[in-house]
C-alpha positions in Angstrom: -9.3 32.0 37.1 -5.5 31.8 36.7 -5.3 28.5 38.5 -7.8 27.3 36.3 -6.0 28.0 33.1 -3.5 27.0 34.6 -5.2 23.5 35.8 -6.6 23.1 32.3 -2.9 23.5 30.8 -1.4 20.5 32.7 -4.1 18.6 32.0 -3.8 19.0 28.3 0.2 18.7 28.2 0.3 15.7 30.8 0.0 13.1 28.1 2.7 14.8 25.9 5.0 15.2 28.7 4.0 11.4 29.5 4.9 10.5 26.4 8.3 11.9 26.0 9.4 9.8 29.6 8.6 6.5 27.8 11.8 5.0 26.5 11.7 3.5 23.6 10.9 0.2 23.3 13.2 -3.0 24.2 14.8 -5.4 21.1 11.7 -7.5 20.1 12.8 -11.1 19.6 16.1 -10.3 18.9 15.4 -7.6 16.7 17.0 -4.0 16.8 14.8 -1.0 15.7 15.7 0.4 12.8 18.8 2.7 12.5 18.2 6.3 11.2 19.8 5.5 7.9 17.6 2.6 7.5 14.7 4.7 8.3 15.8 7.4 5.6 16.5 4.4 3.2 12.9 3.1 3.9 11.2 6.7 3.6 12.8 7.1 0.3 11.5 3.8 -1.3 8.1 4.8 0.2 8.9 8.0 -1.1 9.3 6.4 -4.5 6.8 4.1 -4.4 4.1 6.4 -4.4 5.5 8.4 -7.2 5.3 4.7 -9.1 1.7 5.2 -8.3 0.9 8.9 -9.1 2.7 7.9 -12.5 0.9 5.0 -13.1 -2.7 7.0 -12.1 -2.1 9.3 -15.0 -1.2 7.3 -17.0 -4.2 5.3 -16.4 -6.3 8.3 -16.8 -5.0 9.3 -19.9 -6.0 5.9 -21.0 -8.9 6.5 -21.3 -11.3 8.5 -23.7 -13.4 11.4 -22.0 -16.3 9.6 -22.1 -14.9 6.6 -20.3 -13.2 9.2 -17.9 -16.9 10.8 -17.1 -18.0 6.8 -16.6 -15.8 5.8 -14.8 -16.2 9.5 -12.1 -19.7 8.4 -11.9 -19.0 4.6 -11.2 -16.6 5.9 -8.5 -18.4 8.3 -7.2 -21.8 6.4 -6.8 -19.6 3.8 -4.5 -18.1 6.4 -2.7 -21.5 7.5 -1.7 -23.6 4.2 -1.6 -24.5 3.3 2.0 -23.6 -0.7 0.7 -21.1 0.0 -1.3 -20.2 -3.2 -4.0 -16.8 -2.7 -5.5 -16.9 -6.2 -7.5 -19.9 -4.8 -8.9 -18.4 -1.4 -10.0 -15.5 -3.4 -11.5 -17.8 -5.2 -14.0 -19.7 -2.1 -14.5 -16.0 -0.7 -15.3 -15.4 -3.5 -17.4 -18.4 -3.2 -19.5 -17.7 0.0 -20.4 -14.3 0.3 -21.7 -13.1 -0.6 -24.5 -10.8 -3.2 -25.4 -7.7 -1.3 -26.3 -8.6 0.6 -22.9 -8.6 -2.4 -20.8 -5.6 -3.5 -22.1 -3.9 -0.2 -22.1 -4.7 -0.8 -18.4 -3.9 -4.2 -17.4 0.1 -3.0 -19.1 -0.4 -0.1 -17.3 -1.0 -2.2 -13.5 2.0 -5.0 -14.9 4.5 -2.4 -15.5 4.0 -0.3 -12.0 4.0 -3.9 -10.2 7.5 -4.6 -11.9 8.6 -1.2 -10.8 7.5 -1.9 -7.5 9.0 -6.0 -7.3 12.9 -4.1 -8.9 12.6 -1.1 -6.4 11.9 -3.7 -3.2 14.1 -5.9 -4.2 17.0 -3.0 -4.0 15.5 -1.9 -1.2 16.1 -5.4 0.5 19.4 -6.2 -0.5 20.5 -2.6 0.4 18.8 -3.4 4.1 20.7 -6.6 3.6 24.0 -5.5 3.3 23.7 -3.6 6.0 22.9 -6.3 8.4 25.7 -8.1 10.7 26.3 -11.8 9.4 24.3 -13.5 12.5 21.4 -11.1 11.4 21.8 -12.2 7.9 21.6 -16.0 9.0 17.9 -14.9 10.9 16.4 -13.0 8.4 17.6 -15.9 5.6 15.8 -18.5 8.7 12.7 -16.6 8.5 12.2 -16.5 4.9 12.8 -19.9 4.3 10.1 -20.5 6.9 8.2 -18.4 5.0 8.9 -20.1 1.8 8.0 -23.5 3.3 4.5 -21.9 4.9 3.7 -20.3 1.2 4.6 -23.6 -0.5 2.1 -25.6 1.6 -0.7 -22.9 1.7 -1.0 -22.2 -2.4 -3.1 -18.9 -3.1 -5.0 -18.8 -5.8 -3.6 -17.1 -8.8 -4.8 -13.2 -9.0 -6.4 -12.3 -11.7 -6.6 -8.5 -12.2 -9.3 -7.3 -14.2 -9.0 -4.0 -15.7 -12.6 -2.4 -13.5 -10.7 -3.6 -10.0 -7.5 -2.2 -11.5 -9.3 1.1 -12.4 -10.8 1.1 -8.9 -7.7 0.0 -7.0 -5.9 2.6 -9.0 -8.4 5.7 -8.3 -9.5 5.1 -4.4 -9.6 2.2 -1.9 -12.9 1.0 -2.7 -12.6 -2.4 -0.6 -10.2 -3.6 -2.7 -6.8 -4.0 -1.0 -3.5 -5.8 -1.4 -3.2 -7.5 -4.9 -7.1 -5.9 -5.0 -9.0 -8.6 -2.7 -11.4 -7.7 -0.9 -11.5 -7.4 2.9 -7.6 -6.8 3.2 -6.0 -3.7 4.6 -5.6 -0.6 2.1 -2.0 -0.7 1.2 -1.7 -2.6 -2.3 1.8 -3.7 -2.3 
């Protein structure tokens, strides 16, 4: 019995203590892993980031009357549950049924927490930058211009946030992800 336990122990800890042996992992394409103080500096703006957004869901909810507030719990809550789930259609439903001081009281609401978001990364990148060696610098400028050139010749269409996706966006990922479109992954900014 005690080599059993025993047995059953190693077997449980092996990919733990497997784990701890790997090293971590090589430069990538020139590219140093983060330092710890850029891994504090980038916890905080996450940290702050989602306190734009807990800020911005109240403020959103008390936006709204309590009858919109009971509408909008049931709109959510019967797309939670649905088994084929529409979130375009709960957005209209959504924009139906609030009012127009509402909807506008929301779309503010959305601009103002985006600006907060656009000033914070923006710190947050030239802080990062500054703390970058001049031939790092050069690369990272490199790779945004090449960014900039493959933006410039593959225009989005302009996003349009109605107040429903906002509301939805806002409350629960309900298929709506970055910049509210559907089918992208769940973080928004």
């Amino acid at each position: 019995m005690k080599r059993f336990v025993a047995f059953a122990l190693a077997l449980a800890l092996a990919p733990a203590t497997a784990l701890a042996q790997v090293p971590p992992p090589p430069e990538t394409a020139g590219v140093a892993a983060p330092s710890a103080q850029q891994m504090a500096a980038m916890q905080q703006v996450h940290a702050q980031m989602e306190q734009f957004r807990l800020q911005s869901r109240a403020r959103l909810l008390a936006a709204l009357t309590p009858q919109h507030r009971a509408a909008v719990a049931n709109v959510v809550g019967q797309l939670a549950l649905s088994p084929n789930p529409d979130p375009r259609a709960a957005a209209q439903q959504l924009d139906a049924v609030l009012a127009p001081a509402e909807k506008q009281s929301i779309v503010n609401i959305d601009a103002a927490e985006r600006a907060n978001m656009h000033a914070l990364m923006q710190q947050a990148r030239a802080a990062f930058e500054a703390s970058l060696s001049t031939e790092q610098r050069a690369r990272m400028a490199q790779h945004a211009a090449q960014m900039h050139a493959f933006m410039q010749s593959h225009p989005r269409p302009a996003k349009v946030s109605d107040p429903g996706s906002i509301v939805l966006r806002t409350l629960g990922n309900f298929g709506f992800g970055s910049f509210g479109v559907i089918g992208m992954p769940g973080h928004r900014f």
